[in-house]
C-alpha positions in Angstrom: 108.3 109.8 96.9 107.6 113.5 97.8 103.9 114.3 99.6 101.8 117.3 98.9 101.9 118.8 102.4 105.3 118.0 103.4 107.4 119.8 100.6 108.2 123.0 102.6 111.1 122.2 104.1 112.5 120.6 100.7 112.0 123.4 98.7 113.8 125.9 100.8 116.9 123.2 101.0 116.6 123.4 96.6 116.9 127.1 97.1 119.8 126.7 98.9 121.7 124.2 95.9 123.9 125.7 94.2 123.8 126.6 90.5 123.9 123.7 88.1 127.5 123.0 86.5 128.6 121.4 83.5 130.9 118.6 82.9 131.6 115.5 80.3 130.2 112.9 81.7 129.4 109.0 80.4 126.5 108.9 83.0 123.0 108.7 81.2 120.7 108.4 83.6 120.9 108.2 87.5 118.2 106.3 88.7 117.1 106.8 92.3 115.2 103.8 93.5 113.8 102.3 97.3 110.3 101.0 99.1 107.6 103.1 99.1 108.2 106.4 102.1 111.7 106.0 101.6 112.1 109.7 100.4 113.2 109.1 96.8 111.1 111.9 95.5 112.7 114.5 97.6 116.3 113.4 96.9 116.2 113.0 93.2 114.2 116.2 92.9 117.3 118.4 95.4 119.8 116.3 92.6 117.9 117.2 89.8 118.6 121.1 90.6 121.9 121.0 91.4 122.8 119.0 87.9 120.8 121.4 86.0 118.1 118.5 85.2 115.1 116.9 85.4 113.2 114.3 87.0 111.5 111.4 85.3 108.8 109.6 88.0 109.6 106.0 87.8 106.0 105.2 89.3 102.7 103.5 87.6 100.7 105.6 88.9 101.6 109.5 89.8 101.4 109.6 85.8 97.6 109.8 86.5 95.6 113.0 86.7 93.5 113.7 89.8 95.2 110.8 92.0 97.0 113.1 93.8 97.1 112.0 97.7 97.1 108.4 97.4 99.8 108.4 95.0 102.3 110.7 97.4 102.7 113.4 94.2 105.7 116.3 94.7 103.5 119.2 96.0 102.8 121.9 93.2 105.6 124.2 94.9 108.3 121.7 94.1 107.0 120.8 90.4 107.6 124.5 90.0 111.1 124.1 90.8 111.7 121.1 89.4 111.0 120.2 86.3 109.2 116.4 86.7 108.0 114.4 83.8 105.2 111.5 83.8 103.3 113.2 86.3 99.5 113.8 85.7 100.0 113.3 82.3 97.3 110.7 81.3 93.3 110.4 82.5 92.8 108.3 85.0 90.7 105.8 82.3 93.9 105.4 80.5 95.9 102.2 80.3 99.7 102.6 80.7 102.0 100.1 80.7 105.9 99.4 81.2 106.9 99.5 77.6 104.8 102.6 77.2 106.6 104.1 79.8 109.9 103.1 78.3 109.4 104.6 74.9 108.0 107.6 76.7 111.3 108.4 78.9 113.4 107.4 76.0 112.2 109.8 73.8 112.8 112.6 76.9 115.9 111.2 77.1 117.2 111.4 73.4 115.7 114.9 73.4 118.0 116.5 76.7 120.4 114.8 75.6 120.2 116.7 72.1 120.8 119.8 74.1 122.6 118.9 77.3 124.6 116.0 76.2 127.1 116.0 79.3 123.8 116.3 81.4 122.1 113.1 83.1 118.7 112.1 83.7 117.4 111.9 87.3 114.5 109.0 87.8 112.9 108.7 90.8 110.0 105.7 91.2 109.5 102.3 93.5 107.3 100.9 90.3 109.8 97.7 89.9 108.3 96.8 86.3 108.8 100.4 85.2 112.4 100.3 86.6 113.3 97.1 84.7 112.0 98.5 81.6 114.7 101.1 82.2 117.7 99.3 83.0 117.1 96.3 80.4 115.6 96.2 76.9 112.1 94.4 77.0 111.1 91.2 74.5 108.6 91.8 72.0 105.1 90.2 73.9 102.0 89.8 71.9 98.9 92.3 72.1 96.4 91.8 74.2 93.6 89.1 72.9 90.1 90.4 73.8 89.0 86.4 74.0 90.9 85.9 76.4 90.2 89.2 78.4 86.3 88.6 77.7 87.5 84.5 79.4 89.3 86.1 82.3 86.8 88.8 83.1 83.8 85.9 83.4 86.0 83.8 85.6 86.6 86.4 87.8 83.1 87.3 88.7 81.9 84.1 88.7 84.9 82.6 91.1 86.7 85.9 92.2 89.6 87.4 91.4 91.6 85.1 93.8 91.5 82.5 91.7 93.1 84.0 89.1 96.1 85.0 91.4 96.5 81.9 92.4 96.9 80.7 89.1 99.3 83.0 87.8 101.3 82.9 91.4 101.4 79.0 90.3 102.6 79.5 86.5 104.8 82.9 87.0 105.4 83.7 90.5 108.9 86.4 90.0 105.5 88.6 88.0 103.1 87.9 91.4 106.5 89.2 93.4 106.4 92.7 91.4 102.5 93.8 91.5 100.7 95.2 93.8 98.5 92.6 95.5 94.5 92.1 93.6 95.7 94.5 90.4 92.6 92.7 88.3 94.5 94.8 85.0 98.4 93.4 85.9 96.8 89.8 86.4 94.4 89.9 83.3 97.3 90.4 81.1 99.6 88.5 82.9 97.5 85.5 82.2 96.6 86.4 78.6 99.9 86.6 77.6 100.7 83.0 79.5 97.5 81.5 77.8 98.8 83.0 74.0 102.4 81.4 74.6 102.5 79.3 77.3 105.2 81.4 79.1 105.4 83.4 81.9 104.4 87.4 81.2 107.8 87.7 82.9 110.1 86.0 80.9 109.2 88.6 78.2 111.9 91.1 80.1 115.2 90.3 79.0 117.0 87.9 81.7 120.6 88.4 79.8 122.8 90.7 81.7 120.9 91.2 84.8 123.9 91.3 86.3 124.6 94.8 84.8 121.9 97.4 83.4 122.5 99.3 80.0 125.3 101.4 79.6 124.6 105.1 81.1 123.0 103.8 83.9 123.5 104.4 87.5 121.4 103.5 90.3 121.3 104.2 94.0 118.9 102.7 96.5 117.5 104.4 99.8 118.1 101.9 102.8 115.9 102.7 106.1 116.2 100.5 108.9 112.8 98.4 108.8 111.4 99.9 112.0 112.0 103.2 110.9 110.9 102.6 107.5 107.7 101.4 108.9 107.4 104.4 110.8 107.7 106.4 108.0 104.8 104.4 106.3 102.4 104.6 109.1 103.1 108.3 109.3 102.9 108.4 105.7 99.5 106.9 105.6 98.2 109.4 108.8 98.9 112.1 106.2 97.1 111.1 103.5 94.2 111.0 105.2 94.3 114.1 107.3 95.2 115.9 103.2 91.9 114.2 102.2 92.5 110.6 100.9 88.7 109.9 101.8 87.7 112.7 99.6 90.2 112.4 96.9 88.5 108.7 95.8 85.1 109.6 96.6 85.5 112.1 93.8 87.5 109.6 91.5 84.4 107.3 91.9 81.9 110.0 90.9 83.5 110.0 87.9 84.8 106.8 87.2 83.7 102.6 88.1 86.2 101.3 91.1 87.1 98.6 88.8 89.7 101.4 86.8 92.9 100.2 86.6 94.8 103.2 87.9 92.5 103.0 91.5 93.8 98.6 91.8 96.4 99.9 94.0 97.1 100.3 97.6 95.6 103.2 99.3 92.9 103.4 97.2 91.1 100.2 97.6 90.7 100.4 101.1 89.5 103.7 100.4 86.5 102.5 98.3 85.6 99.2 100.8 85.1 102.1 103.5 83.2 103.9 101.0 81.0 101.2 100.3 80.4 100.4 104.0 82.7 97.5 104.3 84.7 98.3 106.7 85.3 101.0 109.2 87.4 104.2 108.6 90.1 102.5 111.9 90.3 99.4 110.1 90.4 101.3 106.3 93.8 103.3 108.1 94.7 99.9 109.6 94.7 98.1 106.3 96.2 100.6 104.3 99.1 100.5 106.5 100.0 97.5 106.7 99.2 96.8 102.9 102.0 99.6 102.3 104.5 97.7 104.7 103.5 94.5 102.3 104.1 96.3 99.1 107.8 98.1 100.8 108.6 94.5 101.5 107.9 93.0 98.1 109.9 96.3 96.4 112.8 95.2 98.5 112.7 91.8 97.5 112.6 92.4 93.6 115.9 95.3 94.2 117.8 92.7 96.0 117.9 91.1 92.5 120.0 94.0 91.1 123.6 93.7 92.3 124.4 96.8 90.5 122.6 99.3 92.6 124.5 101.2 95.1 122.9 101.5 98.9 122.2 105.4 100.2 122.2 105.1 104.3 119.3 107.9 104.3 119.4 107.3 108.0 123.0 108.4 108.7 123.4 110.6 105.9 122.1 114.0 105.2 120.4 114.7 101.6 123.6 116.7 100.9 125.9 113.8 101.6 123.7 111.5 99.7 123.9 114.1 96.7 127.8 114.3 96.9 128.1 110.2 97.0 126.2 110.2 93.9 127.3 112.8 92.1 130.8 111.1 93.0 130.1 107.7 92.2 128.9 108.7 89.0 131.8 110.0 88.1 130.3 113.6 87.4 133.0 115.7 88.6 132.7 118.7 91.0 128.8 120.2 90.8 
């Protein structure tokens, strides 16, 4: 993903692409995908221009106004280069979900396409639910049941919400895999749909054909060493908070209660235990760390499910190598 104060040097290197082309091509949608730091943001965003595109945000949470910092949002600079969809486009109180999502970029999809048929798609997200929901249809599920909400929500604050995670990392652990650690919303329904049909929430994703995603699809994966990806992550995190991560959520929380859905995330909640006096600021940086190294680490094990996607080397290759594999692996001709 792109970051607010690091953008500079990535929108003088878009400058520099060179004017989009057009070609028939049977490629729909080129789907840029990696852990969390990994630079997928930047990439899909330099691709984007040179095709003559747009990009698509593949993530659960830049859709959200006003988180800004914590959610490592393109810098305004780039958005004005770049056309980018899903970002800040819903209030921080609203619930999104996967299928949402879906219908959402379809419907962008189906309309370039009306104009620019030879023209793909560029996504760029590390959301893994949201990226499945791309590459394979989903199941109908049933609609939430407020009973069982109203059942989940008294459990929790009478036993804590670790209970509950337990329980559905008992009865549908590939689901506890995919979210990002306490997410009170993704475990709430998670269990309600498990307690209306005594199956996992995750076997309402399609499991036929994961061994290829729907036809247009093509999808590339950023591959970082683990030390350096970790670096990238800690350095990552250092720049959040120098941008003004602190101040970011103490705003949020003026606004809205801590138990929002779009603020479960990582970042964020050690943001508000520092706010509430929990912990101190070193250990708030400290946590947030290495609760982003978790999340990179679970995001890696749910892609290594996908033998379809093709591995980038962002380490030995520059973003214009990258751009020319792609383009070249997706069979788009000379751009």
């Amino acid at each position: 993903m792109g970051f607010l104060i690091l953008c500079n040097p990535i929108i003088q290197s878009i400058k520099a692409v060179s004017e989009p082309v057009s070609e028939n091509t049977a490629t729909e949608r080129i789907i840029i995908i990696g852990p969390t730091a990994s630079g997928k943001s930047d990439l899909a965003a330099m691709l984007a221009r040179r095709l003559g595109s747009f990009v698509i945000s593949a993530d659960a949470r830049q859709c959200y106004k006003e988180l800004n910092i914590g959610t490592a949002k393109p810098g305004k600079e780039l958005l004005k280069l770049v056309e980018h969809k899903y970002i800040s486009l819903l209030e921080p109180d609203q619930r999104e979900s996967a299928s949402a999502f879906r219908k959402r970029a379809d419907e962008w999809e189906s309309g370039h396409r009306s104009h620019h048929p030879e023209t793909p798609v560029v996504y760029a997200g590390g959301s893994t639910l949201y990226i499945q929901s791309l590459l394979f249809d989903l199941d109908d599920m049933p609609t939430s049941n407020p009973e069982n909400m109203a059942k989940l929500q008294a459990e929790d604050q009478e036993s804590g919400i670790e209970v509950l995670y337990e329980r559905l990392k008992k009865e549908d652990p590939d689901y506890v895999a995919q979210i990002d650690g306490m997410n009170r919303h993704r475990i709430y329904r998670a269990l309600d749909v498990w307690m209306q049909t005594g199956k996992p929430f995750s076997s309402f994703h399609k499991r036929d054909g994961f061994d290829e995603p729907r036809p247009g699809s093509v999808v590339f994966q950023l591959e970082w060493p683990r030390a350096v990806l970790h670096e990238r992550i800690n350095q990552r995190v250092d720049d959040m908070i120098a941008a003004g991560l602190t101040d970011e959520v103490r705003s949020l929380l003026e606004k809205y209660p801590e138990s929002l859905q779009s603020l479960q995330t990582v970042g964020y909640r050690e943001v508000i235990s520092f706010l509430k006096g929990d912990i101190s600021r070193e250990q708030m940086v400290a946590d947030i760390k290495t609760n982003t190294r978790r999340y990179a680490k679970r995001q890696l094990t749910w892609f290594r499910r996908w033998p379809f996607v093709k591995p980038l080397d962002a380490e030995k290759l520059t973003t214009e190598q990258m751009m020319e594999q792609i383009i070249s692996v997706s069979e788009l001709g000379s751009r």
